[in-house]
N, C-alpha and C positions, 0 to 999 in steps of 0.2 A: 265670343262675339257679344258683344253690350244690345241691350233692347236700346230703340229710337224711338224719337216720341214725334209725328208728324203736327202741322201746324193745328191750331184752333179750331174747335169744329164748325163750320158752317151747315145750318139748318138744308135740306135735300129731302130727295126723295125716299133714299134707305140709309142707315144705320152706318153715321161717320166715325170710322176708325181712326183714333188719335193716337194711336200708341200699340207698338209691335212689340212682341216677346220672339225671337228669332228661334229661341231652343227645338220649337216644333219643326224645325223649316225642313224637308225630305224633296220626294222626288215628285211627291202630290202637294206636299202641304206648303205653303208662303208663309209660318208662322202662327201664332195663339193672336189674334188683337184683342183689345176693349175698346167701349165706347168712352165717350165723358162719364157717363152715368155705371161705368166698371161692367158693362156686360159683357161679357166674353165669345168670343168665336172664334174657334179652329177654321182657318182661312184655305182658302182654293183658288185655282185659276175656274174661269169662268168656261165659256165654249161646252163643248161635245162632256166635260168632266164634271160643272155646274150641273148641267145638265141631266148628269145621271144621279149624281147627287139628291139633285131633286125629285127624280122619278123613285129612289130607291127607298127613302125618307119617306116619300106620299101613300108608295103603296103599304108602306108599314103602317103610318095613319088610319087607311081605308078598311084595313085588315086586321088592326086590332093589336101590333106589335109596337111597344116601344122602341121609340126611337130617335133622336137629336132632331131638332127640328130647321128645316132649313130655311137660311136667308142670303137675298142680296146685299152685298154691305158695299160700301166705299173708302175706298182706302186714299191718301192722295201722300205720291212721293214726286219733290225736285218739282211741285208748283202743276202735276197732272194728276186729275182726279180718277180713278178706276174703279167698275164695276164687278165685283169679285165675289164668290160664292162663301157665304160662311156658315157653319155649322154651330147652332147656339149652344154651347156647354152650359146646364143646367148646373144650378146651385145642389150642395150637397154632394159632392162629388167625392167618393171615395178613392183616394189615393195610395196603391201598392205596385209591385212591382209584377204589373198581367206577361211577364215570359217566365213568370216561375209558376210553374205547376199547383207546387206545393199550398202556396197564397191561395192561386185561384181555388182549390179545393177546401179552403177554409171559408171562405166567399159561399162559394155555391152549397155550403155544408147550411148554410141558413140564409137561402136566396129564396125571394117571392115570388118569381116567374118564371124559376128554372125552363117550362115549356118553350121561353122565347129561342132557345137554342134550336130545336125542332124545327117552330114558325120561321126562323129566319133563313134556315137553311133551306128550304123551299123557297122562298123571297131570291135570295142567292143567286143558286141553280137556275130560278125562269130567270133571271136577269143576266146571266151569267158571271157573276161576279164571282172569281178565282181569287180574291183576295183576304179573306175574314179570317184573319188572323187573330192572336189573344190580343191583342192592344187594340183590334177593331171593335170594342163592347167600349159602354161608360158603365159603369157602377154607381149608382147613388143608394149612400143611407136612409133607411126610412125604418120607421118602427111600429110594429103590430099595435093590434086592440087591445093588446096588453102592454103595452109599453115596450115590449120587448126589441132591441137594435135588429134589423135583418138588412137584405140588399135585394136593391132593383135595378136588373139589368135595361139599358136602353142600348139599340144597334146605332152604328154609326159607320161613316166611311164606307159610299158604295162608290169612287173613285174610278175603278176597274170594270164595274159594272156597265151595260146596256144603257147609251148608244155610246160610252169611250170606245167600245168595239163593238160596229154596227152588222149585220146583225148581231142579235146576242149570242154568245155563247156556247155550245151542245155543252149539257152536262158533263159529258163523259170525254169532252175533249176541251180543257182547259189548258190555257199557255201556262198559268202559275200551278200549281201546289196546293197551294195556302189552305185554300174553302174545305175541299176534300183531306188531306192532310191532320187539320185538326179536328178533324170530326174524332180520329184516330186514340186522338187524347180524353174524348167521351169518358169513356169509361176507370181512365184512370183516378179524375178529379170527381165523379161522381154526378154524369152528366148523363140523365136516362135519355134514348132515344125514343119520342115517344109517337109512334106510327101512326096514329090517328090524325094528330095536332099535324103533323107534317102534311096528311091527302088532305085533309080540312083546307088547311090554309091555301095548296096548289088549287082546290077548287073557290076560293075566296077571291086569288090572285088573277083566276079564270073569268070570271062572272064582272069583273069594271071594266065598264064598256070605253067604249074609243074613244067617246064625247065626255066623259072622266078626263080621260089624256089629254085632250085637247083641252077642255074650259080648264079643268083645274089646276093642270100643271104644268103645262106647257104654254099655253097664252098669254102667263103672268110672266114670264121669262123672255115675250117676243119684243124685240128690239135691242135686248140685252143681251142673254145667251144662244137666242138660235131666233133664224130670220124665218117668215112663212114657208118657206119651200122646206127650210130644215122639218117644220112643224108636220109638214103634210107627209114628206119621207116615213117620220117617227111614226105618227098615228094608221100608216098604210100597214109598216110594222105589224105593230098591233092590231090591228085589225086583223089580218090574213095570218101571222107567225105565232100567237102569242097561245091560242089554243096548241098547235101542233111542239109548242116549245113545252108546255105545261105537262102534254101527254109522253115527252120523252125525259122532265123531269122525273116524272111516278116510273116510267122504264128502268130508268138509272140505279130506282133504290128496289125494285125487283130483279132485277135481273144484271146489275154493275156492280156498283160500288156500293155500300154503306154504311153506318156509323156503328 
């Protein structure tokens, strides 16, 4: 399938995609776009998926975890313009092949933030995202205070995550695999689990209050991806769910499942 390249960009509200790369296209993704100005984003349908997109992205933000940073973009196909979630791919971007083991273990053999595997998998878990597979990470090059080449992971792709599946998730009872599954591989590529970083972050995850949810990340998305009732559903969520979700994520890695 050949990339297309859509009409001229017209000046708007958010970030006009002139030009699709189809290669990415699955069963979440619509495609890699760019702007006129070649910025790039991994594309999404908008709704209940935007949606968690942006809550999963945020709470990485608020907690200290790299992570792609999310936006609305416009794409416009056949003369209709569309409001679509895009995921900004940051410059720098290391390109290998993330389902061979082997790679990844030469990667994280001189990674800067190894911990974010830990953070993220708490992020995960209260969100209930079943999906963090090896291709759900970006890798970018960057280089120490000595010059020296290493790599910084940023998370990306929470798709599957809370509210795609409203409530979210019990840890210990996910539809997919994926999340739990590669934890498995931890220890092969050289991925410490590190138990601290992980109750850290569930009580990090814990402490953003509702009015977080509401102003920050949810009321920029009202009229686009979810209407006020959607908005009020979400933050009722969180309000009443999100401690008693946090307490059976720290359950899960006592007394379930763990890396």
């Amino acid at each position: 399938m050949q990339p297309f390249t859509f009409n001229a960009p017209i000046p708007g509200l958010y970030p006009l995609i002139v030009h699709i790369n189809p290669s990415q296209i699955g069963a979440d993704n619509m495609g890699m776009g760019f702007t006129q100005h070649n910025e790039q984003f991994l594309l999404k349908f908008g709704n209940e998926m935007g949606v968690a997109e942006y809550i999963g992205a945020k709470v990485c933000d608020a907690i200290g975890v790299p992570a792609c940073q999310p936006n609305i973009v416009t794409i416009e196909k056949l003369g209709i313009q569309q409001d679509v979630f895009g995921s900004r791919i940051e410059s720098g971007t290391h390109k290998f092949d993330q389902g061979n083991l082997a790679e990844w273990r030469a990667v994280l053999s001189n990674c800067s933030n190894i911990d974010a595997f830990s953070a993220l998998l708490a992020v995960d878990l209260t969100l209930g995202n079943d999906d963090r597979h090896w291709n759900n990470w970006l890798v970018q090059l960057a280089q120490t205070s000595q010059g020296v080449t290493s790599y910084r992971l940023r998370a990306m792709d929470f798709s599957r995550s809370w509210p795609t599946r409203h409530p979210a998730q019990h840890p210990l009872g996910h539809r997919s695999p994926n999340t739990w599954s590669s934890t498995r591989d931890w220890n092969l590529i050289g991925v410490p689990f590190k138990e601290q970083v992980f109750f850290d972050t569930c009580v990090k995850i814990r402490s953003l209050p509702t009015s977080w949810l509401h102003h920050q990340v949810l009321k920029p998305l009202s009229g686009v991806f979810v209407s006020p009732i959607d908005i009020d559903g979400y933050c009722q969520w969180w309000e009443h769910h999100l401690q008693e979700q946090v307490i059976e994520v720290i359950y899960s890695l006592e007394n379930g499942v763990r890396p």
